[in-house]
N, C-alpha and C positions, 0 to 999 in steps of 0.2 A: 538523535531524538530518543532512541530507546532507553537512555543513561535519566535523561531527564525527565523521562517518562515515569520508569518503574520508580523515581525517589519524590515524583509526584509535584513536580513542576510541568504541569502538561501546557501551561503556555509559551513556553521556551520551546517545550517538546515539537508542538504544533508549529512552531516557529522553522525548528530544524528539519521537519519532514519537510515541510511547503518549498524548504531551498532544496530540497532533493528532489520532490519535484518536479521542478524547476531543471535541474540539471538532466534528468533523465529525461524530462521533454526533448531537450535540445539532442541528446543522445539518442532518441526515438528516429527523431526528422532527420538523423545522417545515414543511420541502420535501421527502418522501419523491418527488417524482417528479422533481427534480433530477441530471440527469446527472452535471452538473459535480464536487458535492461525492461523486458516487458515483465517480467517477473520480480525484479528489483523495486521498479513501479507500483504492484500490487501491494508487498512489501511495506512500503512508503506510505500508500492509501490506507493501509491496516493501520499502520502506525499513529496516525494524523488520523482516524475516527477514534481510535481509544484513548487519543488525547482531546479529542471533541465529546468525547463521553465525558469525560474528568472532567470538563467544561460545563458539562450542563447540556450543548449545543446537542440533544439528539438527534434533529433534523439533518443536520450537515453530515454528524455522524452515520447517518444511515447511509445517506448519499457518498460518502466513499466508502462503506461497506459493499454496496453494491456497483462501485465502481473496481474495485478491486476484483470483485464475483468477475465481471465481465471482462477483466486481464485475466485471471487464471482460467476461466473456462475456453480460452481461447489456447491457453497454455498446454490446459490437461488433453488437449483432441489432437495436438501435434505427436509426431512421431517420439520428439525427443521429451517430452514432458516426465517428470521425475518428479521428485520427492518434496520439491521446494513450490510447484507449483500447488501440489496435493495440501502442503502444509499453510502457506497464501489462503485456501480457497478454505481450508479447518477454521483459521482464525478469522476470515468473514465471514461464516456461519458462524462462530463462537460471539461475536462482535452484536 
């Protein structure tokens, strides 16, 4: 999504996050106590609002901005929380 994003095809982009998504849900429901793919996920969420910006769509956009918020703030309060959560939770307030 990120390729087709930054050359400003955000509906393809929007397309490729939603299957990531998609796969990291299913990656969720085998390892819910996985950080990684919950941070993967935020990731994704980021990805897919600032291709819903590109769209127009602010609404929706907002709505995974703040859903991403609430994957890394669950991130940043864990033991293991690092740099990638910190950085997740920059570009949903930047978003």
């Amino acid at each position: 999504g990120d390729i087709f994003r930054r050359h400003g095809d955000y509906r393809q982009a929007l397309h490729s996050y939603e299957q990531a998504l998609d796969l990291l849900a299913a990656m969720e429901k085998e390892d819910p106590a996985n950080g990684g793919t919950r941070m993967r996920k935020a990731n994704a969420c980021n990805g897919a609002a600032f291709s819903l910006t590109g769209l127009g769509d602010l609404a929706t956009a907002s709505r995974r901005f703040h859903e991403a918020l609430d994957l890394t703030s669950t991130g940043m309060k864990s033991e293991a929380s690092g740099e990638d959560a910190l950085y997740a939770a920059s570009d949903s307030y930047a978003g």
